[in-house]
C-alpha positions as a Markdown table, in Angstrom:
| # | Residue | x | y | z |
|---|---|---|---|---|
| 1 | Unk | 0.0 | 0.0 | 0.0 |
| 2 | Unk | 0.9 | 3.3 | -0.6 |
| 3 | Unk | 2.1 | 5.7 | 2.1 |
| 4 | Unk | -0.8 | 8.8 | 2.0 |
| 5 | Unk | 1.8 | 11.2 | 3.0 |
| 6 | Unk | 4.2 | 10.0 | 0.6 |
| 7 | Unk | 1.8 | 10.6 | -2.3 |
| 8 | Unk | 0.8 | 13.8 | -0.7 |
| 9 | Unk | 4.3 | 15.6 | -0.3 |
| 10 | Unk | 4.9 | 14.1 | -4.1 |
| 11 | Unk | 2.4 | 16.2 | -5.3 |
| 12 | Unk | 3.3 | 19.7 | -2.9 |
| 13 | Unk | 6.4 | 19.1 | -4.6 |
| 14 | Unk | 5.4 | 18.8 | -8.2 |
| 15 | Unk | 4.0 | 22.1 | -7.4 |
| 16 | Unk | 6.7 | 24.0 | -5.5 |
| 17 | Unk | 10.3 | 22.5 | -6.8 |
| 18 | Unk | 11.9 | 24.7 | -3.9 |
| 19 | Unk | 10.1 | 23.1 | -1.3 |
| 20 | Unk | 11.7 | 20.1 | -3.2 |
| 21 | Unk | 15.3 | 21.7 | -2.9 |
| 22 | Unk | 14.4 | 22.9 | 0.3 |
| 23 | Unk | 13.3 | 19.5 | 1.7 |
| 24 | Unk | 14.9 | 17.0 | 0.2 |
| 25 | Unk | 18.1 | 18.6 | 0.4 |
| 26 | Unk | 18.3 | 20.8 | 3.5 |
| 27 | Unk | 19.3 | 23.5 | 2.1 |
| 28 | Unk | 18.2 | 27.2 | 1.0 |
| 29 | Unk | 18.3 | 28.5 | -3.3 |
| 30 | Unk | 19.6 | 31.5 | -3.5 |
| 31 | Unk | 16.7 | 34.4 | -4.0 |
| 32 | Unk | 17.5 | 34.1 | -8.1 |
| 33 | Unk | 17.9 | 30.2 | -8.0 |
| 34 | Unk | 13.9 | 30.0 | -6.6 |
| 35 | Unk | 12.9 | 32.2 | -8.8 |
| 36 | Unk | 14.5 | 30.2 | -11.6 |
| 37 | Unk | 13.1 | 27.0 | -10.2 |
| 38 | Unk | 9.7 | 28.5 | -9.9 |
| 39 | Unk | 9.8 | 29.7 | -13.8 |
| 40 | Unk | 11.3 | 26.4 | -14.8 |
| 41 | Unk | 8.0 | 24.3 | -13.4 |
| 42 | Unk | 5.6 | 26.8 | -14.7 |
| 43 | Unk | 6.9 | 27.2 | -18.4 |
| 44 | Unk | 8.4 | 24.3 | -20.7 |
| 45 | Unk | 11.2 | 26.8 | -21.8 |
| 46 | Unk | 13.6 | 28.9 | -19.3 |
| 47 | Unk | 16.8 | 30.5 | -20.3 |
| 48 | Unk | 19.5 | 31.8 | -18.2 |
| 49 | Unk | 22.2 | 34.0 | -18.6 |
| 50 | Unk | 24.8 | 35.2 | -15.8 |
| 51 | Unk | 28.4 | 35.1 | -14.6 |
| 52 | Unk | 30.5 | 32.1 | -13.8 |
| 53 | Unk | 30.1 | 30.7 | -10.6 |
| 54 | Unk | 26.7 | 31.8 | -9.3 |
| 55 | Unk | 25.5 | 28.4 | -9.3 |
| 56 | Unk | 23.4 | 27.8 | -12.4 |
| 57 | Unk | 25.0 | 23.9 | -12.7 |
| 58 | Unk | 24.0 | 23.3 | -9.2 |
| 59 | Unk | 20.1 | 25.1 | -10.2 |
| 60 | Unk | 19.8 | 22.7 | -13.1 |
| 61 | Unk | 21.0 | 19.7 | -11.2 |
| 62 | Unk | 18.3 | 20.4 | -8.6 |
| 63 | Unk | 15.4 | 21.3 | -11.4 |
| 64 | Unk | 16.4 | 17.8 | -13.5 |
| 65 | Unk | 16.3 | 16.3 | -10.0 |
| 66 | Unk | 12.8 | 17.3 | -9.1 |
| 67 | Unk | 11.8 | 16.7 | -12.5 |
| 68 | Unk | 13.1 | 12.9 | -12.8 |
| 69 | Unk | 11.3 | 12.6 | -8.6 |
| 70 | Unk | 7.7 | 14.2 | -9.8 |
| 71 | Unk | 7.0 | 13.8 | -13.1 |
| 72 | Unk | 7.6 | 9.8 | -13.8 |
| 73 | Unk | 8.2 | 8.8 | -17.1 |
| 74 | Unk | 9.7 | 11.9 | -18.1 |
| 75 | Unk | 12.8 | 13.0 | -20.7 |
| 76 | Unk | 14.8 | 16.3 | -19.5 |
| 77 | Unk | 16.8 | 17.6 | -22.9 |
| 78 | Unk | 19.2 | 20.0 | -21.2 |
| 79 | Unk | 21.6 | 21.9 | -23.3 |
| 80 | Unk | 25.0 | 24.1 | -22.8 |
| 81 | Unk | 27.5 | 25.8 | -24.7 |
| 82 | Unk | 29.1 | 22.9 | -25.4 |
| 83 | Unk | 29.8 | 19.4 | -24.8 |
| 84 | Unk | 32.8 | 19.4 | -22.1 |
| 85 | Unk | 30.2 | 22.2 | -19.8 |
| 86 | Unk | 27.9 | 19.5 | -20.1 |
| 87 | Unk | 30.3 | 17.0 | -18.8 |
| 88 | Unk | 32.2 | 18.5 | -16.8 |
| 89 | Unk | 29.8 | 20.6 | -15.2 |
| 90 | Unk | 25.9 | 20.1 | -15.6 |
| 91 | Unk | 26.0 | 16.1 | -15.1 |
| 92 | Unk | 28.6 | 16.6 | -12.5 |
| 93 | Unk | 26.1 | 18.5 | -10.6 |
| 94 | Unk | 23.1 | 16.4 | -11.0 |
| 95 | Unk | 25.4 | 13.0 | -9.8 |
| 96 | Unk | 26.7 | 15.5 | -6.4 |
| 97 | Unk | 23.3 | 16.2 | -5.9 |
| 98 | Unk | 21.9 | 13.0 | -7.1 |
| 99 | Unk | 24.2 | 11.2 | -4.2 |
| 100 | Unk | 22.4 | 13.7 | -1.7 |
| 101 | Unk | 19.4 | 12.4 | -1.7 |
| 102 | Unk | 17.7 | 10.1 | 0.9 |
């Protein structure tokens, strides 16, 4: 049988990926990652644009993260400049995070 609460803080997430971030990883998005996470589940298409380092790798790790943990089936095409960011970087980010997870 199905754990109620289980399928109920499934579904709070689907709605609210930084309650996912927030939750399921203990910690807290920066003010522009939220706001990021929150466009991302309400519109299929979100771009970015910023600085090195500000943590867009770790944003997209958590977004493909809550995607694969509330939308099951699901396919995530995520792109980057090139293929070594991708790499090195984006799927880097998911694994870390990935690894974090209960």
């Amino acid at each position: 049988m199905i754990d109620p609460k289980l399928v109920e803080m499934l579904a709070r997430w689907k709605r609210d990926p930084v309650a996912f971030v927030r939750e399921m990883f203990k910690v807290e998005p920066d003010a522009w990652q939220a706001e990021f996470l929150r466009a991302a589940a309400a519109s299929p298409r979100v771009a970015v644009r910023s600085a090195h380092g500000v943590g867009k790798s770790t944003a997209v790790a958590w977004l493909v993260l809550w995607f694969m943990t509330t939308h099951f089936p699901c396919k995530i095409p995520v792109t980057g400049s090139n293929s070594d960011q991708l790499k090195v970087t984006t799927w880097a980010d998911v694994g870390t995070w990935l690894r974090k997870m209960p």
